[in-house]
Residue frames as a rotation matrix with the C-alpha (Angstrom) as fourth column:
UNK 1
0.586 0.810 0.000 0.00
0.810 -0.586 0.000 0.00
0.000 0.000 -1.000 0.00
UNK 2
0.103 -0.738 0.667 1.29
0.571 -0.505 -0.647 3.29
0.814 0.448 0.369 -1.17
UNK 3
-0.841 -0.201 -0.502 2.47
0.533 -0.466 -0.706 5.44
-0.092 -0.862 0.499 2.15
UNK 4
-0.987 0.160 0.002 0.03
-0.112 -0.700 0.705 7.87
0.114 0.696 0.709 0.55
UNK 5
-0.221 0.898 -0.380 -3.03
-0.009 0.388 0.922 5.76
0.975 0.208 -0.078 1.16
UNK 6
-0.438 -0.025 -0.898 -2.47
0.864 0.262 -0.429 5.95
0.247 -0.965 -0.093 4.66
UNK 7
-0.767 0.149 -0.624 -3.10
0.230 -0.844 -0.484 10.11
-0.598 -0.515 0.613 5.03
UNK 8
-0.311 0.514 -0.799 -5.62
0.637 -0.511 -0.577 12.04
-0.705 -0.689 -0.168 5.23
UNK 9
0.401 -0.054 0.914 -6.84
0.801 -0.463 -0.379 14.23
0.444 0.884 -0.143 2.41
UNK 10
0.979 0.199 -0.045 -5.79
0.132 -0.450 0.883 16.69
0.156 -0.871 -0.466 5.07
UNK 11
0.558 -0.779 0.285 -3.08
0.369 0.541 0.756 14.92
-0.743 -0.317 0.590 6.15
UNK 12
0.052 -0.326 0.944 -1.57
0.971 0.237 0.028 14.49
-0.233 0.915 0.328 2.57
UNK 13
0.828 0.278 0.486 -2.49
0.418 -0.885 -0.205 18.41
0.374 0.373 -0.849 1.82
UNK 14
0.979 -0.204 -0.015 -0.55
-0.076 -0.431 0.899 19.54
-0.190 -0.879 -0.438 4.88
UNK 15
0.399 -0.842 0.363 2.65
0.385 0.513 0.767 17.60
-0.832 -0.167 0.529 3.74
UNK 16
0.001 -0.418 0.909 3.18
0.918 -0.361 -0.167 18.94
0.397 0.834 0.383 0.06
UNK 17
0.860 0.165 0.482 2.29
0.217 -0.975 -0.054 22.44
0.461 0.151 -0.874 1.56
UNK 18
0.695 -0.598 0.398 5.32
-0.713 -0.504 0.487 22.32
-0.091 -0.623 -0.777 4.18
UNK 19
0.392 -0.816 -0.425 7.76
-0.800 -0.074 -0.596 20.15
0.455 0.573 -0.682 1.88
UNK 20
-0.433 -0.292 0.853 7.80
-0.523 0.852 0.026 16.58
-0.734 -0.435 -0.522 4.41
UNK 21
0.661 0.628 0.411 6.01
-0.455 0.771 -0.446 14.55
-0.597 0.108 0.795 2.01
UNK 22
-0.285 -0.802 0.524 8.74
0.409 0.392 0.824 11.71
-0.867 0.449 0.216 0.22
UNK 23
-0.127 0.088 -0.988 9.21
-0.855 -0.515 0.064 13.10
-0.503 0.853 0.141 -3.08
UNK 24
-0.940 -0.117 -0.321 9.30
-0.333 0.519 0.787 9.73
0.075 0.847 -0.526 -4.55
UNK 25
-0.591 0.786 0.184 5.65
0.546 0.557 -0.626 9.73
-0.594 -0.270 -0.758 -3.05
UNK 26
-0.202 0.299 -0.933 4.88
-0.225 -0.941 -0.253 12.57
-0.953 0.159 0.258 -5.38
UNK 27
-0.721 0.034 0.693 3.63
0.586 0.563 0.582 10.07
-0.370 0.826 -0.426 -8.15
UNK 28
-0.830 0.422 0.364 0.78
0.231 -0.333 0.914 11.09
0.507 0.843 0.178 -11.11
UNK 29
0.392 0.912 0.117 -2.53
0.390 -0.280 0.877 10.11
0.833 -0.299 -0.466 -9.13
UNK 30
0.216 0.216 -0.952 -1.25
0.938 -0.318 0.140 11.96
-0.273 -0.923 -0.271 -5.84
UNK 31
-0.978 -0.056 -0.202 -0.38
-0.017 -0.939 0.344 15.39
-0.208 0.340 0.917 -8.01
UNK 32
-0.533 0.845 -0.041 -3.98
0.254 0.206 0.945 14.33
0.807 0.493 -0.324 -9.49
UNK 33
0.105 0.591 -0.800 -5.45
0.914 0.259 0.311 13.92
0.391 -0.764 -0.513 -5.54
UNK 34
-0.640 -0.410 -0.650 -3.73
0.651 -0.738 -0.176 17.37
-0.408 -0.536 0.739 -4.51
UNK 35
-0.975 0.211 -0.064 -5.21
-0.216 -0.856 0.469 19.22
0.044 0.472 0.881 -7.32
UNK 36
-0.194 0.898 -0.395 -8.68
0.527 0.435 0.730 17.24
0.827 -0.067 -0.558 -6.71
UNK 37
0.145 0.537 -0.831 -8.38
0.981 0.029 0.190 18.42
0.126 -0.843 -0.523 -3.19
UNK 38
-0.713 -0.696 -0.086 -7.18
0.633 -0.691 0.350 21.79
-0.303 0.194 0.933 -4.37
UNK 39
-0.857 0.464 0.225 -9.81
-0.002 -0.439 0.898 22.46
0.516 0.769 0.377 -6.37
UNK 40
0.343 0.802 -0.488 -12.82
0.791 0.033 0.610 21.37
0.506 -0.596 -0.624 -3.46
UNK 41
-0.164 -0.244 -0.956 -10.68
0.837 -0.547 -0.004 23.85
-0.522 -0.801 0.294 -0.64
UNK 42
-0.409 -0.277 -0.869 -10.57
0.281 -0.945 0.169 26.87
-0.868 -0.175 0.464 -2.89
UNK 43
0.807 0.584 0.091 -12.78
0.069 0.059 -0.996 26.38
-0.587 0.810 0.007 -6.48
UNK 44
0.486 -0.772 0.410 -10.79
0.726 0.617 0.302 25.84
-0.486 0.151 0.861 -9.24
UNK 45
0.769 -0.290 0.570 -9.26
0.144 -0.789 -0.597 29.43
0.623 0.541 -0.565 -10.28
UNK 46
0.529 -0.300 0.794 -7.86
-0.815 -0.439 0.378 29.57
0.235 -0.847 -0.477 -6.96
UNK 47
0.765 -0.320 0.559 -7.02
0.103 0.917 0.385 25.88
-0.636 -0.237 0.734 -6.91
UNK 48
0.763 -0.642 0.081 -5.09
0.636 0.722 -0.272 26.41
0.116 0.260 0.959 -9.70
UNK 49
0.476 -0.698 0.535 -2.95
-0.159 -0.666 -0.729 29.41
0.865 0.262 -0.428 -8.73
UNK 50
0.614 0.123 0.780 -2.60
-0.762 0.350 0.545 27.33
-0.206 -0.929 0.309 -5.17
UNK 51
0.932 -0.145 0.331 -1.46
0.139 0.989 0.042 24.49
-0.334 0.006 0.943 -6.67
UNK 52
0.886 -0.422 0.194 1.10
0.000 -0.419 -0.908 26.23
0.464 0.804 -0.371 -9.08
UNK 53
0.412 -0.554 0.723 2.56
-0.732 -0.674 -0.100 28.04
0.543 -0.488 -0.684 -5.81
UNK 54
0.733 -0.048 0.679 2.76
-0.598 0.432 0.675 24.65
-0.325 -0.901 0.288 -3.95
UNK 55
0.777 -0.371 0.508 4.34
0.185 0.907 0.378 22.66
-0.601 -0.200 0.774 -6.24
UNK 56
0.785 -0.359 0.505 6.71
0.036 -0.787 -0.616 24.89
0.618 0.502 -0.605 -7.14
UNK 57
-0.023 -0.531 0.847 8.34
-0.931 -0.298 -0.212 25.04
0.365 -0.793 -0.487 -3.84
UNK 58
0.788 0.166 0.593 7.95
-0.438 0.827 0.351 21.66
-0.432 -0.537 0.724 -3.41
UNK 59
0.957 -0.150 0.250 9.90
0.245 -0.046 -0.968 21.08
0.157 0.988 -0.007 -6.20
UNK 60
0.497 -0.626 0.601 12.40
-0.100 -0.729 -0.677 23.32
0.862 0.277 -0.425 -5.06
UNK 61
-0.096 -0.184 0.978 12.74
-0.963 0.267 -0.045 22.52
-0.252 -0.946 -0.203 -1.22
UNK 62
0.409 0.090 0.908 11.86
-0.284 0.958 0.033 18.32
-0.867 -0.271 0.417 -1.45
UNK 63
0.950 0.025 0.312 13.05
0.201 0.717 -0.668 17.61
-0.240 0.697 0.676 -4.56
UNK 64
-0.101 -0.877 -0.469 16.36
0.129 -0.479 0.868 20.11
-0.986 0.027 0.162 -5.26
UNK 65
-0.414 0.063 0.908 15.04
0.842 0.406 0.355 20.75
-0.346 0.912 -0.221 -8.50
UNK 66
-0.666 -0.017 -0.746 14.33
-0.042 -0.997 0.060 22.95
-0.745 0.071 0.664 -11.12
UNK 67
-0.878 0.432 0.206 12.45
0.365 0.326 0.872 21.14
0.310 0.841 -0.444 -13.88
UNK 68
-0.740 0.514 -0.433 9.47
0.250 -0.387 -0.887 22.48
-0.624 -0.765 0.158 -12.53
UNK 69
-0.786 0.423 0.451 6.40
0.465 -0.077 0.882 22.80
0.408 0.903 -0.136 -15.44
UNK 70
-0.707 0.668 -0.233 4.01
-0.089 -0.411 -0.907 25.52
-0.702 -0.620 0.350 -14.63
UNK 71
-0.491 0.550 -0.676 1.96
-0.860 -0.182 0.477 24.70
0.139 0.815 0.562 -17.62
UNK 72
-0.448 0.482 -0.753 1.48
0.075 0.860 0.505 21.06
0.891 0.170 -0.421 -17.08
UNK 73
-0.764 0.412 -0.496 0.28
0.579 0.098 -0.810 22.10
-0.284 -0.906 -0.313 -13.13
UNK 74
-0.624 0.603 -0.497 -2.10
-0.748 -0.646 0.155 24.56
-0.228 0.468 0.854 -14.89
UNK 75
-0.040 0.711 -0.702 -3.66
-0.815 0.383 0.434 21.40
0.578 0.589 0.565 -16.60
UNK 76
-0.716 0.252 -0.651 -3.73
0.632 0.630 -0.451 18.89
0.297 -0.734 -0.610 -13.93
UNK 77
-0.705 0.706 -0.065 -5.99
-0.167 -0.255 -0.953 21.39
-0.689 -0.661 0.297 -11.93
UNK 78
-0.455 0.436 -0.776 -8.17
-0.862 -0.433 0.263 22.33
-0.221 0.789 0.573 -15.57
UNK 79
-0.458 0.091 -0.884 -8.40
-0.565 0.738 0.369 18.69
0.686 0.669 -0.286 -16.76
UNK 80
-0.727 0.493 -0.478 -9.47
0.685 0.571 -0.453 17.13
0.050 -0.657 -0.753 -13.47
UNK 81
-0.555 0.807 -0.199 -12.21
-0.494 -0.513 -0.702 20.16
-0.669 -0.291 0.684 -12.71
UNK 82
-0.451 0.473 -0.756 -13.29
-0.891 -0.189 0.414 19.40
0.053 0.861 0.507 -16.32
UNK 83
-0.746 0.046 -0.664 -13.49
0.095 0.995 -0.038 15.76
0.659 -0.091 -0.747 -15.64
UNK 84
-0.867 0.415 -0.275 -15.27
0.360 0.143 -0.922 16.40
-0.343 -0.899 -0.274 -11.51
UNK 85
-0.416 0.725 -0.548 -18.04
-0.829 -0.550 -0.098 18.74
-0.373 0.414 0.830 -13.72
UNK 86
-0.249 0.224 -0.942 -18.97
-0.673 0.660 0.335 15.24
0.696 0.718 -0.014 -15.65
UNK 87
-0.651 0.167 -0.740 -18.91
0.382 0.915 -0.130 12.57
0.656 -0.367 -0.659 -12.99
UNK 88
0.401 0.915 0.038 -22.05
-0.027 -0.029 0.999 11.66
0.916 -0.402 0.013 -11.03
UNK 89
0.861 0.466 -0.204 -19.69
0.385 -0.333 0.861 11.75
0.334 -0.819 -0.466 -7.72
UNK 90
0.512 -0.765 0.392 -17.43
-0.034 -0.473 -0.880 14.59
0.859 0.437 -0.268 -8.21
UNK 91
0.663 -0.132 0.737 -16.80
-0.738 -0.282 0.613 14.67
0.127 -0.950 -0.284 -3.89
UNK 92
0.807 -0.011 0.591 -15.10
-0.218 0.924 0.314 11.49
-0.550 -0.382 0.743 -4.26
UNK 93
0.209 -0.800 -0.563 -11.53
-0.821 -0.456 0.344 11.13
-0.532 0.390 -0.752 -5.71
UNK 94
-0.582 -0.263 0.770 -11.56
-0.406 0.914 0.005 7.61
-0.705 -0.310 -0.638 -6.05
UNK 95
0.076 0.846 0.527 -15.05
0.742 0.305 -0.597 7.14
-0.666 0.437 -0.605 -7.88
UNK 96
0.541 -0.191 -0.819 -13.61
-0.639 -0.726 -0.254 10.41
-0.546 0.661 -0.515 -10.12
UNK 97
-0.619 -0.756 -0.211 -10.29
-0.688 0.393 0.610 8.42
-0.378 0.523 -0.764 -11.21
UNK 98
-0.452 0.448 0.772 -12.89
0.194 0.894 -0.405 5.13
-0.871 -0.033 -0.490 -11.71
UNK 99
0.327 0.722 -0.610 -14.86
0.185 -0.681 -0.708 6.82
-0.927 0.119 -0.357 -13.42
UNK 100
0.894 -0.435 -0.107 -12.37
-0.324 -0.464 -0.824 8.55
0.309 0.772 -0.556 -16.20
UNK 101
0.797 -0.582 0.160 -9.88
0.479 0.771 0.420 5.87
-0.367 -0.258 0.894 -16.21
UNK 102
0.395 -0.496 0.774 -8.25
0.749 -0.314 -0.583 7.95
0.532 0.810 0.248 -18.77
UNK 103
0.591 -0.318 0.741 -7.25
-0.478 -0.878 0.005 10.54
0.649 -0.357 -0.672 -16.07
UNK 104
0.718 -0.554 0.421 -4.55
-0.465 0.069 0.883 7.88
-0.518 -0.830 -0.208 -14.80
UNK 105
0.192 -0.683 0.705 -3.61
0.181 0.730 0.659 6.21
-0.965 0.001 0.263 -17.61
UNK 106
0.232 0.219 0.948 -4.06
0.948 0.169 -0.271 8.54
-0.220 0.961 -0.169 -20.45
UNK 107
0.344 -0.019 -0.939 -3.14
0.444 -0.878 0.180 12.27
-0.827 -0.478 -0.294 -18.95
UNK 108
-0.493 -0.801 -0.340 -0.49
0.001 -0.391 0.920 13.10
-0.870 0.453 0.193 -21.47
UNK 109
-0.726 0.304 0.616 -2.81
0.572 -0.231 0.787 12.71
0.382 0.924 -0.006 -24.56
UNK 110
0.120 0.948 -0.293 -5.46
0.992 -0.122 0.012 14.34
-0.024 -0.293 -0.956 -22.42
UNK 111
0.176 -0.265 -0.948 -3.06
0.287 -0.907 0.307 17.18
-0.942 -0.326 -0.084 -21.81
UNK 112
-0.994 -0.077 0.079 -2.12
0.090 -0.160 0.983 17.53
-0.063 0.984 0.166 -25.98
UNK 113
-0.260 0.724 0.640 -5.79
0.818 -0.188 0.544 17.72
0.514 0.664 -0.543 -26.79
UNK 114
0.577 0.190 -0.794 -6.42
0.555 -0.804 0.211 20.73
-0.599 -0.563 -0.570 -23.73
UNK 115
0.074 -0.536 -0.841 -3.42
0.082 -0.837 0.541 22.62
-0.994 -0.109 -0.018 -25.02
UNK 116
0.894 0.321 -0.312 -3.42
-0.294 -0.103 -0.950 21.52
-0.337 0.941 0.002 -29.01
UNK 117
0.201 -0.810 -0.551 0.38
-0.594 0.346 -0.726 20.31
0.779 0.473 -0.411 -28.78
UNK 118
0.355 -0.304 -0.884 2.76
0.707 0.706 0.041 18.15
0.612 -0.640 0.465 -26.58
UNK 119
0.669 0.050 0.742 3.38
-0.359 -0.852 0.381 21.16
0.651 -0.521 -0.552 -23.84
UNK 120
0.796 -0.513 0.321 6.51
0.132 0.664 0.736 18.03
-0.591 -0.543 0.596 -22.24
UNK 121
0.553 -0.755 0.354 8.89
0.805 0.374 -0.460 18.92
0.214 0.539 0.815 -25.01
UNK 122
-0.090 -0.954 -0.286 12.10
0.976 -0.142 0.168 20.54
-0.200 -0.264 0.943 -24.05
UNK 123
-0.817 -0.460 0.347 12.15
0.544 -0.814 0.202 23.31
0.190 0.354 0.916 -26.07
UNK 124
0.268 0.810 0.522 8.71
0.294 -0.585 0.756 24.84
0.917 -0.050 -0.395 -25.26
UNK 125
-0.650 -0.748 -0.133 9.35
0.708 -0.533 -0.464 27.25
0.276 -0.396 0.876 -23.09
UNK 126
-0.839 0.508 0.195 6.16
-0.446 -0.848 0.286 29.77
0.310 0.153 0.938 -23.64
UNK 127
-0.448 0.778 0.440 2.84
-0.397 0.268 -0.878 29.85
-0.801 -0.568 0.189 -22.01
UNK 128
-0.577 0.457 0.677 0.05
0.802 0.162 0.575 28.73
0.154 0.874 -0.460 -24.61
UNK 129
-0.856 0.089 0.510 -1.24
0.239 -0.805 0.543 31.89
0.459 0.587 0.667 -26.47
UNK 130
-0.295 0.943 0.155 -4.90
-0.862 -0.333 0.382 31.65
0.412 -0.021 0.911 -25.52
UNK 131
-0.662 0.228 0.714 -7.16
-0.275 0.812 -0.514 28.92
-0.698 -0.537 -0.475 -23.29
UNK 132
-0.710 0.235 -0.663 -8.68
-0.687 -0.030 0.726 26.36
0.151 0.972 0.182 -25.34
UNK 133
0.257 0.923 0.287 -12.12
-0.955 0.197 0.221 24.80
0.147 -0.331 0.932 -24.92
UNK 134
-0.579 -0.490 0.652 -11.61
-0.560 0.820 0.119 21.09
-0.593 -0.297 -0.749 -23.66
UNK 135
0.016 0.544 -0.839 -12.35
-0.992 -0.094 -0.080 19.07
-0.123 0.834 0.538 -26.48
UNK 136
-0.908 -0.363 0.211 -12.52
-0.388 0.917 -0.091 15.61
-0.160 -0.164 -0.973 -24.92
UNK 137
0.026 0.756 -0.654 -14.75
-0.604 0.533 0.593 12.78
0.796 0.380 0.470 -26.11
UNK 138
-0.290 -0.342 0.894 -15.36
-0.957 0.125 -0.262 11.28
-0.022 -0.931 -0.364 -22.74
């Protein structure tokens, strides 16, 4: 069982915000569960300029890193709201991920069709010009 499953949504919140949580615990569905729980604490404008600011500095303090991607935290928050707006029980992280399997095991084409390119390659560098309408076939 991942350490992760053990805390709190709380719990789990508390740790990325003040930089104890293992970084190697900082997998896909717990960036996914942050911004899920991001987006209930503060709606999801606020979730995502919250989320941006946390995992930034997480990054930076737990990890010693710089790779940091403020675009792809931008669309974790976006892509899961879009998703919690669709499912019949958005309160529930678990029965969200069930739900839209494709938001654990598909993210990276999910995130190309939000932004219109691959927003992971190297050389991008710029924000994307303008927000585009999510144009997922659920």
């Amino acid at each position: 069982m991942p350490y992760t499953d053990s805390l709190s949504d709380r719990e789990l919140l508390v740790q990325f915000e003040n930089c104890s949580l293992p970084p190697e615990e900082l997998t896909h569905e717990v960036m996914l569960k942050i911004s899920w729980i991001l987006i209930r604490k503060y709606g999801v404008k606020q979730a995502i300029v919250k989320n941006i600011e946390l995992k930034q500095q997480f990054f930076i303090k737990a990890m010693n890193s710089d790779k940091f991607n403020k675009t792809l935290t931008k669309a974790y928050t976006e892509i899961l709201h879009h998703f919690m707006e669709l499912s019949a029980t958005p309160n529930n992280f678990d029965k969200v991920i069930r739900e839209f399997p494709r938001l654990k095991f598909n993210f990276q084409n999910l995130v190309k069709t939000h932004y219109g390119y691959n927003i992971l390659k190297e050389h991008r560098k710029e924000e994307p010009k303008e927000k585009r309408p999510i144009l997922f076939n659920c």
